[in-house]
DSSP file (Angstrom, degrees, kcal/mol; ACC not computed):
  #  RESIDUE AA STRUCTURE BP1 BP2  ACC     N-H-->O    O-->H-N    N-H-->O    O-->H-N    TCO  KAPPA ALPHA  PHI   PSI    X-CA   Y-CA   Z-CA
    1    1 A X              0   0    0      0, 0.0    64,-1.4     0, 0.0     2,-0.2   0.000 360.0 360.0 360.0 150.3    0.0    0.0    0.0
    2    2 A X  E     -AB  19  64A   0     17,-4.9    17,-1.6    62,-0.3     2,-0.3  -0.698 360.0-154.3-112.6 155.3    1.0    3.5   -1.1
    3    3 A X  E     +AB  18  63A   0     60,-2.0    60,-1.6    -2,-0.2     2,-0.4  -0.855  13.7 174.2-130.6 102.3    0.7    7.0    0.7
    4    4 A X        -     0   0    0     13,-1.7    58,-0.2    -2,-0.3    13,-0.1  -0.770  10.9-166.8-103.7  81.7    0.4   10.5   -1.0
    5    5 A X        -     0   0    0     56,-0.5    55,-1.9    -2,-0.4     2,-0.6  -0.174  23.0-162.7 -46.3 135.2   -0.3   13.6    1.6
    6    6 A X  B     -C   15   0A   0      9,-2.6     9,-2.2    53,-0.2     2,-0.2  -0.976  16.1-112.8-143.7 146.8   -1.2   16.3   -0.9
    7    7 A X        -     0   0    0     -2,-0.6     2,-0.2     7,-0.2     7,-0.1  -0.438  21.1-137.5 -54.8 115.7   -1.2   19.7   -0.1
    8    8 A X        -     0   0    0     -2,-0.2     2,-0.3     2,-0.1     6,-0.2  -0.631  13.7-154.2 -94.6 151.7   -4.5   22.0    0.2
    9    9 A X    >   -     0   0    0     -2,-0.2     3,-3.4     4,-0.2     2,-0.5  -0.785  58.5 -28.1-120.6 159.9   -4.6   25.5   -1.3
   10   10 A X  T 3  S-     0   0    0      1,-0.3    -2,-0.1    -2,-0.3     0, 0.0  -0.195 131.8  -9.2  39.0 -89.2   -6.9   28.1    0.0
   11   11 A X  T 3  S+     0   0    0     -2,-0.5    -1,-0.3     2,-0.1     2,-0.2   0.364 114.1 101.0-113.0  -4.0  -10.3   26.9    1.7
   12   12 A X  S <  S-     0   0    0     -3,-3.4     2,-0.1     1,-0.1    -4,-0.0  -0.688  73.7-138.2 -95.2 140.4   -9.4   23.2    0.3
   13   13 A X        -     0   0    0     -2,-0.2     2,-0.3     1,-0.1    -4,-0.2  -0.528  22.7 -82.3-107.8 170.8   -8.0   21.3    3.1
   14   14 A X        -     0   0    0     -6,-0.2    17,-1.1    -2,-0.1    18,-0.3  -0.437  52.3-167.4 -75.3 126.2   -4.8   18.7    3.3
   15   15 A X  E     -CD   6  30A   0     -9,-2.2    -9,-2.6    -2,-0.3     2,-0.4  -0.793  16.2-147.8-100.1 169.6   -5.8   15.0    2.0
   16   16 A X  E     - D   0  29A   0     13,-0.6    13,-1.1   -11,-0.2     2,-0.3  -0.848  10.7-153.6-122.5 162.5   -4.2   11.9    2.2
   17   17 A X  E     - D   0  28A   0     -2,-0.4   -13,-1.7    11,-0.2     2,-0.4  -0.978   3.7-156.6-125.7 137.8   -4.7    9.4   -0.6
   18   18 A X  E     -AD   3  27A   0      9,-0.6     8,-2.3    -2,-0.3     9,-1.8  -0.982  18.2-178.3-121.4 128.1   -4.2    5.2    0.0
   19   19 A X  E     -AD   2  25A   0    -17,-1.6   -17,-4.9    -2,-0.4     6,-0.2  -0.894  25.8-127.2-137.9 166.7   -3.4    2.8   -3.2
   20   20 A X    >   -     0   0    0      4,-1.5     3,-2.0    -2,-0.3     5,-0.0  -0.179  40.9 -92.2 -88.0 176.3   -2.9   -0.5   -3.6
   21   21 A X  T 3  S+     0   0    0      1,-0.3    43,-0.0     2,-0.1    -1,-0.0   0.396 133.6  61.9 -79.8  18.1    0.5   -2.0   -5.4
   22   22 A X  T 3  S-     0   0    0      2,-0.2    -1,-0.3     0, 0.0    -3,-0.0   0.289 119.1-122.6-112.4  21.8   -1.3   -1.9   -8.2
   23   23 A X    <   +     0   0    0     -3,-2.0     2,-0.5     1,-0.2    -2,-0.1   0.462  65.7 142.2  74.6  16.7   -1.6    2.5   -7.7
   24   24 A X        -     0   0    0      1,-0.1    -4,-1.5     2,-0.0     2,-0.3  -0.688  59.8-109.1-152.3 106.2   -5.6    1.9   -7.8
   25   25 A X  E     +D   19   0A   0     -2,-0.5    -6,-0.2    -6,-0.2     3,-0.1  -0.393  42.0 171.3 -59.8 105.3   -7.3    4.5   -5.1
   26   26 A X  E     -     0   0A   0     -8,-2.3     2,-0.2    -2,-0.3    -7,-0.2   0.706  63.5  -4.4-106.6 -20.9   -8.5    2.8   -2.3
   27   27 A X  E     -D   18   0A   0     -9,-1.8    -9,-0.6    13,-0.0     2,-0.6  -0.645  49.2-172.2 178.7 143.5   -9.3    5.5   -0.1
   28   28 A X  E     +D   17   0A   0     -2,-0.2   -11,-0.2   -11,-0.2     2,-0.2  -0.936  27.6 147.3-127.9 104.3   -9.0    9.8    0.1
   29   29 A X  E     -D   16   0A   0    -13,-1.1   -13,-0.6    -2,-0.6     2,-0.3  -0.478  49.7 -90.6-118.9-151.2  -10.0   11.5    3.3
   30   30 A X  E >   -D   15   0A   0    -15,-0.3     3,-0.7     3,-0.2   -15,-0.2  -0.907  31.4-109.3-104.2 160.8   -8.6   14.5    4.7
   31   31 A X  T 3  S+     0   0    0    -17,-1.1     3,-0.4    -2,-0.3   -16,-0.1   0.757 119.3  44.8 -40.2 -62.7   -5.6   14.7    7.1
   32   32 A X  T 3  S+     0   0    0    -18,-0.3    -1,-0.3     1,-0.2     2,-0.1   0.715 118.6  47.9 -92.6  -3.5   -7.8   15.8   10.4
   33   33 A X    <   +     0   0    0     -3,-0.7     3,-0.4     1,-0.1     4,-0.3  -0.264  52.0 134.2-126.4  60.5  -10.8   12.8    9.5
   34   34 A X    >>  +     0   0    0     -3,-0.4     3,-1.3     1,-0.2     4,-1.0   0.826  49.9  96.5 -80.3 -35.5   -9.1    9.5    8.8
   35   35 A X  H 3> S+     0   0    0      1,-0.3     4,-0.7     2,-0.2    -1,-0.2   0.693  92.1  33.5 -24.2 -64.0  -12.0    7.5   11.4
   36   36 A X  H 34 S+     0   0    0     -3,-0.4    -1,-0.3     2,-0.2     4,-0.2   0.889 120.5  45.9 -84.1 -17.5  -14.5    6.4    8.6
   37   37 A X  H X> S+     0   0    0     -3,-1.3     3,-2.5    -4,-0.3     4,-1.4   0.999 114.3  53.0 -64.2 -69.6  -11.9    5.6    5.4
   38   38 A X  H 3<>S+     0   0    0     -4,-1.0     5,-2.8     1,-0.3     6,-1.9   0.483 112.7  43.5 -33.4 -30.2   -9.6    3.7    7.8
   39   39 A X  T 3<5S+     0   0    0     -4,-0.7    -1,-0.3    -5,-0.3    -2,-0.2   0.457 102.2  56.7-123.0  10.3  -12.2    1.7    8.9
   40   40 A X  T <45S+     0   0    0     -3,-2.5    -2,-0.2    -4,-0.2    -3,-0.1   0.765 109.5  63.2 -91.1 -60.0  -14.1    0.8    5.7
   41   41 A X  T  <5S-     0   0    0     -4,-1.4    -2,-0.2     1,-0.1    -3,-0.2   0.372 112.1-123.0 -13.1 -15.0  -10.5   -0.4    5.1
   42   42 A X  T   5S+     0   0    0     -5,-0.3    -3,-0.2     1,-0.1     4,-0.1   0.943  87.5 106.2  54.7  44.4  -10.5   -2.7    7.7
   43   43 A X      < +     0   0    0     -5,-2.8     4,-0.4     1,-0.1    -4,-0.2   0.393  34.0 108.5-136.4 -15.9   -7.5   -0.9    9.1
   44   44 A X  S >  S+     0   0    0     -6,-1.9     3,-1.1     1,-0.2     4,-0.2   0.784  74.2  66.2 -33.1 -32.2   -8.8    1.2   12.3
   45   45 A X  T >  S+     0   0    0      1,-0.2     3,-0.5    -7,-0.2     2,-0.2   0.982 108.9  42.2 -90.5 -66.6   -7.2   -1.0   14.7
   46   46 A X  T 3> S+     0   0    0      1,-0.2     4,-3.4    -4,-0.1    -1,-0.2   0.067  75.7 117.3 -88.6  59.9   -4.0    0.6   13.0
   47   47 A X  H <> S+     0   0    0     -3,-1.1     4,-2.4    -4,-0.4    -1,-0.2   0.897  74.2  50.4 -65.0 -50.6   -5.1    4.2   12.8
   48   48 A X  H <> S+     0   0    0     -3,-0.5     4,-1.9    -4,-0.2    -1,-0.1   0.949 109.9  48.2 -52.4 -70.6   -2.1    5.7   15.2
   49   49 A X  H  > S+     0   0    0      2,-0.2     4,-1.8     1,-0.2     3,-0.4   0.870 119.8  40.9 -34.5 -66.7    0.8    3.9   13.3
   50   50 A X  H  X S+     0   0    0     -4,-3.4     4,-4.0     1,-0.3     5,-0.6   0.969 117.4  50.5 -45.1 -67.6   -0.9    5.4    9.5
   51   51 A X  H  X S+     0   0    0     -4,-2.4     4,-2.1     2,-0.2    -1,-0.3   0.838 110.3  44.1 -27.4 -57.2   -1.6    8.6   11.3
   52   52 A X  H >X S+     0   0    0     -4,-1.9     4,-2.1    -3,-0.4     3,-1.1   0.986 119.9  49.3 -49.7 -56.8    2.3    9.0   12.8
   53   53 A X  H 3< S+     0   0    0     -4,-1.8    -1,-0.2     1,-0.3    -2,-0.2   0.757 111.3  43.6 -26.7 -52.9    3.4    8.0    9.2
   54   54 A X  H 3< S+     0   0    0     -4,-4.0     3,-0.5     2,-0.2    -1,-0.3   0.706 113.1  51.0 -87.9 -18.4    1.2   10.3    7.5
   55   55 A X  H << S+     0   0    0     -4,-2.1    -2,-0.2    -3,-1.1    -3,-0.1   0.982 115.8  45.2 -72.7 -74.8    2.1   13.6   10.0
   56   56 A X  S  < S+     0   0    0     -4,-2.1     2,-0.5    -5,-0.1    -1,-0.2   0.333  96.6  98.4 -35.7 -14.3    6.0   12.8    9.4
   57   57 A X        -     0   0    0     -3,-0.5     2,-1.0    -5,-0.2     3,-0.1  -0.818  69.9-139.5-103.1  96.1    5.3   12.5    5.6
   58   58 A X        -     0   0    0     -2,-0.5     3,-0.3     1,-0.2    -2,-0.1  -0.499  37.7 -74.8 -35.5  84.1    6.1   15.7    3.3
   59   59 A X  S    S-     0   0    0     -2,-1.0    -1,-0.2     1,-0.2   -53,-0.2   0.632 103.2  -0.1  10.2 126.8    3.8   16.7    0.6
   60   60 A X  S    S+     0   0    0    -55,-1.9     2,-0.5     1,-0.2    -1,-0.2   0.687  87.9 121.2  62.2  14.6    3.6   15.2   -2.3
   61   61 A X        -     0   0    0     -3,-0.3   -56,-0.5   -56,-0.1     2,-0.4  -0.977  58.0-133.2-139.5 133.7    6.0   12.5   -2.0
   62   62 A X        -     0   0    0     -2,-0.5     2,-0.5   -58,-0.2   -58,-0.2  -0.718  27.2-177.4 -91.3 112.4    4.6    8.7   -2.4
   63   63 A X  E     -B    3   0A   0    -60,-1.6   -60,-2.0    -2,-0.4     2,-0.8  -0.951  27.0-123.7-125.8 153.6    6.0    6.6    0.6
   64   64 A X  E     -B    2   0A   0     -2,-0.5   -62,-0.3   -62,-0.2     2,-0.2  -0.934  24.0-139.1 -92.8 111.6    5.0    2.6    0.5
   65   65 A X        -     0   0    0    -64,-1.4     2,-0.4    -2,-0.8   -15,-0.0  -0.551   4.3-144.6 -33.8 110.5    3.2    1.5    3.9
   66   66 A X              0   0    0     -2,-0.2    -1,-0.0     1,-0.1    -2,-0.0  -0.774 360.0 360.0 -81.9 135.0    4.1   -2.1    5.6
   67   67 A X              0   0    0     -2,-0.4    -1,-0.1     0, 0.0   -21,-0.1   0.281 360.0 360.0-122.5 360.0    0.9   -3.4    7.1
């Protein structure tokens, strides 16, 4: 699984984007409301770990996520 923070301009707020290894968008929330993507994901249980990952994570730049 892939992780892209992208950057929000003006009133548009920061999102994070989640792909598979094949790049194929599995789920876009923003940055301060990960709760319902994460967990349609079946991945709530690790919400903290994504979260640290994605805070520490620079704009724009694709880092791969071990699950």
């Amino acid at each position: 699984m892939y992780i892209i923070k992208v950057k929000g301009v003006a009133k548009i707020p920061d999102y994070v984007q989640l792909r598979d290894a094949k790049f194929t968008l599995l789920a876009y929330f923003r940055v301060d409301r990960p709760d319902k993507s994460l967990e349609k994901l079946g991945l709530a249980d690790k919400q903290d770990y994504i979260m640290n990952i994605i805070n520490a994570l620079p704009f724009g730049q694709v880092t791969k996520l071990e699950i």
